[in-house]
Backbone bond lengths (Angstrom), bond angles and torsions (degrees), N, CA, C in turn:
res aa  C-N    CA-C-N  psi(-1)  N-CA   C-N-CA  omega(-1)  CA-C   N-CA-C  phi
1 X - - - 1.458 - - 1.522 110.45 -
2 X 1.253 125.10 -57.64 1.378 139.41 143.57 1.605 118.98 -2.76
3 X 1.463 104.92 -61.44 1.547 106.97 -161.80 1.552 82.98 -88.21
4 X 1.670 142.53 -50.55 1.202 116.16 -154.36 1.937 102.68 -73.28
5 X 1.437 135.97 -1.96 1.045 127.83 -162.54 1.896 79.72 -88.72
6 X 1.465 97.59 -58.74 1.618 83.72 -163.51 1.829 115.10 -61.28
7 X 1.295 98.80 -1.32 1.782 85.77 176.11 1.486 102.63 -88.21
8 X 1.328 131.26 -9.48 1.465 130.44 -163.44 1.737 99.33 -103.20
9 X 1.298 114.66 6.41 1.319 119.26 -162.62 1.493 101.04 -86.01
10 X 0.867 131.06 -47.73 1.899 123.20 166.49 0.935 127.29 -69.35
11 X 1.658 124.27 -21.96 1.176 132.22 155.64 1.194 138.34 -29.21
12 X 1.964 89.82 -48.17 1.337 115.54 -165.76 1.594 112.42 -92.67
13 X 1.622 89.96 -32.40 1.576 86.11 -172.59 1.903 107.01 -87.61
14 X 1.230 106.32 3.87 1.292 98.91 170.55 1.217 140.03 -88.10
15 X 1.413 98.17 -39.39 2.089 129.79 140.02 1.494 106.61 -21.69
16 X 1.306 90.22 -56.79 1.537 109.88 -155.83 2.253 95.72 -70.65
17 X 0.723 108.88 -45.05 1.138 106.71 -175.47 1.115 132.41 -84.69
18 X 1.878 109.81 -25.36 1.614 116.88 149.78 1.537 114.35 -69.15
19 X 1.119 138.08 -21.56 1.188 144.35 177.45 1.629 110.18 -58.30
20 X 1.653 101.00 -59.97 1.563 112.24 -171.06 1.341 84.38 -78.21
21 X 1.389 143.36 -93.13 1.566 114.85 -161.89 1.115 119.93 -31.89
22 X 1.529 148.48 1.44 1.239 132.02 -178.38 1.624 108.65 -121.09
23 X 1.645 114.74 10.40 1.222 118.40 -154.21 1.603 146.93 73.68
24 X 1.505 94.34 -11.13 1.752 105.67 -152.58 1.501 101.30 -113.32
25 X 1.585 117.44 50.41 1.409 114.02 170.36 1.297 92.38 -63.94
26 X 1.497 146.31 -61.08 1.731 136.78 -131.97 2.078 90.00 -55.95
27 X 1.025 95.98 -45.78 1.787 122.90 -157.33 1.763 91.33 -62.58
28 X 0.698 99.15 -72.07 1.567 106.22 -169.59 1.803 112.72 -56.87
29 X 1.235 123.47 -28.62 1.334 153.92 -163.97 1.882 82.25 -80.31
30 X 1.669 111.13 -85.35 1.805 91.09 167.47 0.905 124.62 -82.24
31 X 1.460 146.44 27.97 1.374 118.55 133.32 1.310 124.01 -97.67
32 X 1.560 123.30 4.75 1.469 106.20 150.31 1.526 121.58 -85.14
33 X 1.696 111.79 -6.02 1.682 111.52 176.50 1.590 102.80 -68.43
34 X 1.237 119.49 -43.26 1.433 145.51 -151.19 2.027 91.62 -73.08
35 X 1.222 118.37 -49.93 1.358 123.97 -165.39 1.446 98.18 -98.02
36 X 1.392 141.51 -14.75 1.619 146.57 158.78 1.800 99.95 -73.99
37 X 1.365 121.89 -40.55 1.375 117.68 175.49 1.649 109.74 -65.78
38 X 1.268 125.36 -34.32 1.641 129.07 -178.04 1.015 98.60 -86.40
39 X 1.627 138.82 -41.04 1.174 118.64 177.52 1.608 124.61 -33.80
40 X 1.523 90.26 -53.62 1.748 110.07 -160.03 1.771 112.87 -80.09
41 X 1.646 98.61 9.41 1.289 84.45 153.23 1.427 146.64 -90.83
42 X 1.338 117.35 149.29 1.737 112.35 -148.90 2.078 91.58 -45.48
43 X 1.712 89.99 -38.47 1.901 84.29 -161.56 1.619 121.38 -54.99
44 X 1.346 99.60 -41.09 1.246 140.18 -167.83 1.725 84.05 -66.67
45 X 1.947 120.54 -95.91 0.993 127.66 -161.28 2.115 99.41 -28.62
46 X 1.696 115.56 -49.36 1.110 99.09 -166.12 1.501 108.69 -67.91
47 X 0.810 144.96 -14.93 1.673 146.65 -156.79 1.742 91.19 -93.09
48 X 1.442 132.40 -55.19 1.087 144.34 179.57 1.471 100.55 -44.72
49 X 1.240 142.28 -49.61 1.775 155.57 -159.94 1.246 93.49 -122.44
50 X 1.647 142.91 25.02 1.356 122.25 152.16 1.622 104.48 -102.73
51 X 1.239 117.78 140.74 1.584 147.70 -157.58 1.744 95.54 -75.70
52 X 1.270 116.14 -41.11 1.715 134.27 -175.21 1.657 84.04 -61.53
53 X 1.137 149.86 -64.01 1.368 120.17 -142.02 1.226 97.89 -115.46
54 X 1.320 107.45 150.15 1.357 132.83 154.82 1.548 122.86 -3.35
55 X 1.407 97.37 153.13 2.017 98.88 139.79 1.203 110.31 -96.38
56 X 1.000 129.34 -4.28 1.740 128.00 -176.05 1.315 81.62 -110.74
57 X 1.290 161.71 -73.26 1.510 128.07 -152.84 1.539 110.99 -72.71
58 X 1.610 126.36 -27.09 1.330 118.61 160.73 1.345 130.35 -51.47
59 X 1.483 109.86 -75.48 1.386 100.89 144.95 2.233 118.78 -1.30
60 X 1.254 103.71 -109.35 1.157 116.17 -174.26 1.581 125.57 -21.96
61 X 1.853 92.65 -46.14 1.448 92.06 172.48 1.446 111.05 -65.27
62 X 1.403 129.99 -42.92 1.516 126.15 -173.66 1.638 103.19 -50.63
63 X 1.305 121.73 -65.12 1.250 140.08 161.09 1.469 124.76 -8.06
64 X 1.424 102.75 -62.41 1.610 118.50 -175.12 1.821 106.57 -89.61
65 X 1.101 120.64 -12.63 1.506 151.62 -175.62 1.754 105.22 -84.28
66 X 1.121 116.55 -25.88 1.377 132.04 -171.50 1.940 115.73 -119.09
67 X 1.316 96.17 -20.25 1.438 125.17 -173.54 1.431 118.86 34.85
68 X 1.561 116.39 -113.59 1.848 94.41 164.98 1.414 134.01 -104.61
69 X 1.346 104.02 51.00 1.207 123.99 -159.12 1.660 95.01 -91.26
70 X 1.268 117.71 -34.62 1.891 144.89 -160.53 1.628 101.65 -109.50
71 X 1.495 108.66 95.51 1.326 134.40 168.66 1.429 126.36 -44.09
72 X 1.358 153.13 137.12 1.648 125.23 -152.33 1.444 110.19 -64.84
73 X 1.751 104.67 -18.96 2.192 90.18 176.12 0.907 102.45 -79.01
74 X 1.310 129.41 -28.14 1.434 110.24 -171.34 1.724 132.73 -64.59
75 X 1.765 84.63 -34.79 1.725 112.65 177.60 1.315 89.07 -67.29
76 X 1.345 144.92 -31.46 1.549 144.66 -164.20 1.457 90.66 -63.13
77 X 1.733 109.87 -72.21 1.492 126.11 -146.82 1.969 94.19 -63.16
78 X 1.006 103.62 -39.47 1.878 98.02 176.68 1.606 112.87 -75.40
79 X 1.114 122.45 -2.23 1.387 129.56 158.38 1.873 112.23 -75.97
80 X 1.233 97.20 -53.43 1.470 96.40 -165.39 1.369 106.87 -89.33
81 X 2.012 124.86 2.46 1.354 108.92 151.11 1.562 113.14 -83.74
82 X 0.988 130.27 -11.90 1.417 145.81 174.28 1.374 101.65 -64.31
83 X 1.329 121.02 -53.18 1.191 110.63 -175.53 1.536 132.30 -87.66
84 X 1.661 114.82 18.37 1.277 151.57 -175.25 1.535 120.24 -146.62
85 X 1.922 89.14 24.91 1.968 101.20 156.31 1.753 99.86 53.47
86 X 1.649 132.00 7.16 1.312 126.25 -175.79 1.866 100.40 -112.46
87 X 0.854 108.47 55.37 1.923 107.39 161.16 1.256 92.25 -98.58
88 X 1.032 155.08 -33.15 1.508 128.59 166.41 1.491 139.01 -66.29
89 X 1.461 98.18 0.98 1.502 93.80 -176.09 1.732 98.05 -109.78
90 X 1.603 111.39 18.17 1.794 118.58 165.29 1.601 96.40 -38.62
91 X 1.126 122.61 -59.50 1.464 100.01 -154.72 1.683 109.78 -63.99
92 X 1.206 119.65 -37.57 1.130 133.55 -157.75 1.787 102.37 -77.44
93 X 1.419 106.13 -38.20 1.556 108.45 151.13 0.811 114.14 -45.88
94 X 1.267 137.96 -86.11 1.579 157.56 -177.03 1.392 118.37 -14.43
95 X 1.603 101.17 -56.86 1.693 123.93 177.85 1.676 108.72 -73.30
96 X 1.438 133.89 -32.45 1.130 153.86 146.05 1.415 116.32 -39.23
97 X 0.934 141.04 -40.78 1.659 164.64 -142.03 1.548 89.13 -106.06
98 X 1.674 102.01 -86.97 1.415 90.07 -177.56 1.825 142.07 -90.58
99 X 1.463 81.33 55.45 1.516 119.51 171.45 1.574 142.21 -107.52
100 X 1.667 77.58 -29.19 0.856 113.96 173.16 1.889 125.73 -104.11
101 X 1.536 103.41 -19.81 1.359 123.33 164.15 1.523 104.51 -81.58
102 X 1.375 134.46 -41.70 1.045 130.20 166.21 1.680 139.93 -55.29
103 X 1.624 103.27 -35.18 1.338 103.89 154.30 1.329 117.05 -64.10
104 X 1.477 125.17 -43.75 1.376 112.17 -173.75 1.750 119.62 -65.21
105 X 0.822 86.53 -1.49 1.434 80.03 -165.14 1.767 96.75 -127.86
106 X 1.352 138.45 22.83 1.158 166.02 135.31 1.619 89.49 87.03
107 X 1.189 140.02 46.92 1.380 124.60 -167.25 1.978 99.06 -130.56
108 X 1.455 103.39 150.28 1.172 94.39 -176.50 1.665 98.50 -147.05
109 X 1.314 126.52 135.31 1.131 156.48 160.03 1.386 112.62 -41.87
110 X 1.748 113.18 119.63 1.419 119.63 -147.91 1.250 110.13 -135.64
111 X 1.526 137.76 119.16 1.456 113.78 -154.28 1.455 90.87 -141.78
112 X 1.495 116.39 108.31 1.678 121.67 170.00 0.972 110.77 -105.83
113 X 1.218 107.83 146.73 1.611 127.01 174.47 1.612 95.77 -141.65
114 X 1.582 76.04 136.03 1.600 97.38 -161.07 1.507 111.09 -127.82
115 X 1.553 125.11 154.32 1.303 105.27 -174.58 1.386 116.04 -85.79
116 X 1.696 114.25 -16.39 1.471 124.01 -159.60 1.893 84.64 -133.14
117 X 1.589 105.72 160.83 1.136 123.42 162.56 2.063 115.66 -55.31
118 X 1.542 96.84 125.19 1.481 79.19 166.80 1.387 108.67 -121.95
119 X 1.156 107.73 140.29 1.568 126.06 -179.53 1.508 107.25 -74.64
120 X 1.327 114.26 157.25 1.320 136.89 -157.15 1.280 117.48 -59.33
121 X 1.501 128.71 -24.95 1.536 166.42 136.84 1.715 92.63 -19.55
122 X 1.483 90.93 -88.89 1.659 94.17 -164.85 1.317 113.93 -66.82
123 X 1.338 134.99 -16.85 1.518 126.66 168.27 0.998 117.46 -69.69
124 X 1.600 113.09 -42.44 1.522 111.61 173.97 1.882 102.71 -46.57
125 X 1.260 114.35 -71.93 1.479 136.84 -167.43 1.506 94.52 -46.28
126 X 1.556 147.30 -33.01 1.141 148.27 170.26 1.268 88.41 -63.57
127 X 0.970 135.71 -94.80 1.918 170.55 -145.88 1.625 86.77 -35.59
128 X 1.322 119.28 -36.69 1.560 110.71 -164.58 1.350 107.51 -115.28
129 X 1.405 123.48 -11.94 1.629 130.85 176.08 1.678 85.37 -67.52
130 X 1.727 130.38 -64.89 0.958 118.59 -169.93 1.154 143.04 -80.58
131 X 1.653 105.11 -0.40 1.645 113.77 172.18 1.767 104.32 -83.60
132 X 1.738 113.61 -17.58 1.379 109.29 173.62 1.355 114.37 -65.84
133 X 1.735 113.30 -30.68 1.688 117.35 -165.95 1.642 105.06 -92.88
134 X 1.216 92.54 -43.79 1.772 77.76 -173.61 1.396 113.85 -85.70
135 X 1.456 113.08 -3.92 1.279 117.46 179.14 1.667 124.13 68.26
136 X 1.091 104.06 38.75 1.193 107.26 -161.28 2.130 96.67 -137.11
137 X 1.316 106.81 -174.48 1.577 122.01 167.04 1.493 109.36 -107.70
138 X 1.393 103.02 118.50 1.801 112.81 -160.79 1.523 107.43 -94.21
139 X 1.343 128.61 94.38 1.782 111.98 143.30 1.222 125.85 -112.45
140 X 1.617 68.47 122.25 1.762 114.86 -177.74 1.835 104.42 -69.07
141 X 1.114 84.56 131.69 1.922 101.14 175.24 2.232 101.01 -115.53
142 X 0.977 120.70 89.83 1.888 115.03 -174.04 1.843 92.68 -87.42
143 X 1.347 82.40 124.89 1.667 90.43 171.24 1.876 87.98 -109.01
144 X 1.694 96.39 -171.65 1.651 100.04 163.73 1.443 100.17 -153.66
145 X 1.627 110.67 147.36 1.605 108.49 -176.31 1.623 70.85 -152.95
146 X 1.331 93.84 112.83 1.968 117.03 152.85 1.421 121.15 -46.67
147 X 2.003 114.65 -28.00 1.152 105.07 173.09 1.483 126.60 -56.87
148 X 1.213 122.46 -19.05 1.628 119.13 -146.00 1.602 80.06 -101.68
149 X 1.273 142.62 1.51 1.499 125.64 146.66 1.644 118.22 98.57
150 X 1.352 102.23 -34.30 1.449 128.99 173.92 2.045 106.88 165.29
151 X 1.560 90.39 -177.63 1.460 99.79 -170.94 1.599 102.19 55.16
152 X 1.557 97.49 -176.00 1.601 118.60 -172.75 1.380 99.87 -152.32
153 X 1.538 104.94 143.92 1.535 159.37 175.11 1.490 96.62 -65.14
154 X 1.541 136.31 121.65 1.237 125.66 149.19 1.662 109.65 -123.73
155 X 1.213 106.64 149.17 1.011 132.29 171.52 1.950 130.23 -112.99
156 X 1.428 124.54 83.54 1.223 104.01 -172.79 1.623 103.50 -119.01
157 X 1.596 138.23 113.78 0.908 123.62 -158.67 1.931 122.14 44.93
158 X 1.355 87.80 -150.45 1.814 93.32 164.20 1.012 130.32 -63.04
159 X 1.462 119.56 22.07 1.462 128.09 173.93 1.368 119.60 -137.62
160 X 1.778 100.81 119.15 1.341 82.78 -168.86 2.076 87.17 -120.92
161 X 1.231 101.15 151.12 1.706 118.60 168.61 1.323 137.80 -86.53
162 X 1.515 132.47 43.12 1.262 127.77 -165.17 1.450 114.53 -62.65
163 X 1.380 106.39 116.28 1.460 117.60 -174.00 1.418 104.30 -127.19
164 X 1.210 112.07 14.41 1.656 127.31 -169.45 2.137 102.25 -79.90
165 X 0.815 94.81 144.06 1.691 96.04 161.06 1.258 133.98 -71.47
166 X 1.108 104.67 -23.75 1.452 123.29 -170.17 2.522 85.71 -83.76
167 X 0.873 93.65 -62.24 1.393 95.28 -169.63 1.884 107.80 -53.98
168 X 1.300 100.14 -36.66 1.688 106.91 169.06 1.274 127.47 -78.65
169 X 1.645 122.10 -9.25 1.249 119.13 144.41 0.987 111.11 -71.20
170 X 1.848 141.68 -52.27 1.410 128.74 -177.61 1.637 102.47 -45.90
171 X 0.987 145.91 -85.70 1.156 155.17 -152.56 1.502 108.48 -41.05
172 X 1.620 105.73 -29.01 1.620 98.79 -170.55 1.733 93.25 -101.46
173 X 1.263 123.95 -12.60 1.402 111.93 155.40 1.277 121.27 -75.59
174 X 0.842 148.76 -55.23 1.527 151.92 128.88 1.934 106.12 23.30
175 X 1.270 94.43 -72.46 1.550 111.78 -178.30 1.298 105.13 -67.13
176 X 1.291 133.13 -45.02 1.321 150.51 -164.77 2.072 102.26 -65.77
177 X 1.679 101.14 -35.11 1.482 107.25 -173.04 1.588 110.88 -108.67
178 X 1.706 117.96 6.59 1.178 120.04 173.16 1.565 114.19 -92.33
C-alpha cells in the first residue's frame, strides 16, 4: 500500500500543481475521481494490466470511457500515466489530489456516525466546535448506526473521536480485564 501511494506521489503533486496554477483544482479533483472510478473496473482494471495492449490503447480506452467529461490536460495527464505503466495507481492519485486540495484550501473531510438523528442545530454546533479545534473548514457527512447505543463516532482524517457509548463501555472493559 505504501509503495503504490509513494509511486502516485508526483503524479499527484504535479496534477495538483498544474491544476492550481491554472485555477481548476474543483475540475481536475472530478476528473481524477471520475478516471480512479473507471480505472477500478474489473473490465477496465483488466485491460489496464493486460500485456496485449498498448499505452496508447489504454490510455484511450480510459479517455473514451470518460468521454467529454476529461479536458485536453487532463486527456494529456492519462496519456503520460499510460505511458509510465501507472493508470493504476488513478485512484491513489485521486485520493492524493484531494489531500492535497484540501490543505490548500484549509478544509477537512468529516464523517459522524451517530447513534440518534441530529438536527440541524446540533450539526451546525458540531460543524463549528470542530472547525475551532482542528482549525480547519469542516464537511461534515452524519451517518446513524443504532449500534453505538448513544453519543457519536467522529472521523476527521487521522483523527478519529469516539464519544459513542458503545466505544466507552469497550474501553472500561478493557480496563476492567487489564
Amino acid at each position: 500500500m505504501a509503495e503504490l501511494s509513494t509511486l502516485a506521489r508526483p503524479y499527484a503533486k504535479a496534477a495538483f500543481e498544474y491544476a492550481a496554477a491554472a485555477d481548476h483544482l474543483q475540475a481536475w479533483s472530478a476528473s481524477l475521481a471520475l478516471t480512479a472510478r473507471v480505472a477500478v473496473e474489473p473490465n477496465v482494471a483488466a485491460l489496464l494490466s493486460s500485456p496485449s495492449h498498448t499505452s496508447e490503447q489504454q490510455a484511450e480506452a480510459v479517455i473514451g470511457l470518460c468521454g467529454e467529461q476529461l479536458a485536453a490536460p487532463q486527456q494529456n495527464f492519462i496519456r503520460v500515466l499510460a505511458e509510465n505503466n501507472r493508470l493504476a495507481l488513478l485512484a491513489h492519485i485521486s485520493q492524493q489530489f484531494d489531500v492535497l486540495k484540501a490543505n490548500r484550501e484549509r478544509a477537512v473531510e468529516v464523517e459522524v456516525v451517530a447513534a440518534v438523528e441530529l438536527d440541524d442545530a446540533q450539526q451546525q454546533k458540531l460543524s463549528d466546535a470542530l472547525a475551532a479545534k482542528l482549525d480547519r473548514k469542516v464537511n461534515m457527512q452524519v451517518s446513524i448506526d443504532k449500534s453505538l447505543l448513544g453519543g457519536a463516532l467522529i472521523r476527521a482524517g487521522d483523527t478519529v473521536i469516539d464519544g459513542s457509548i458503545r466505544g466507552r463501555l469497550a474501553k472500561l472493559a478493557e480496563s476492567l480485564n487489564s
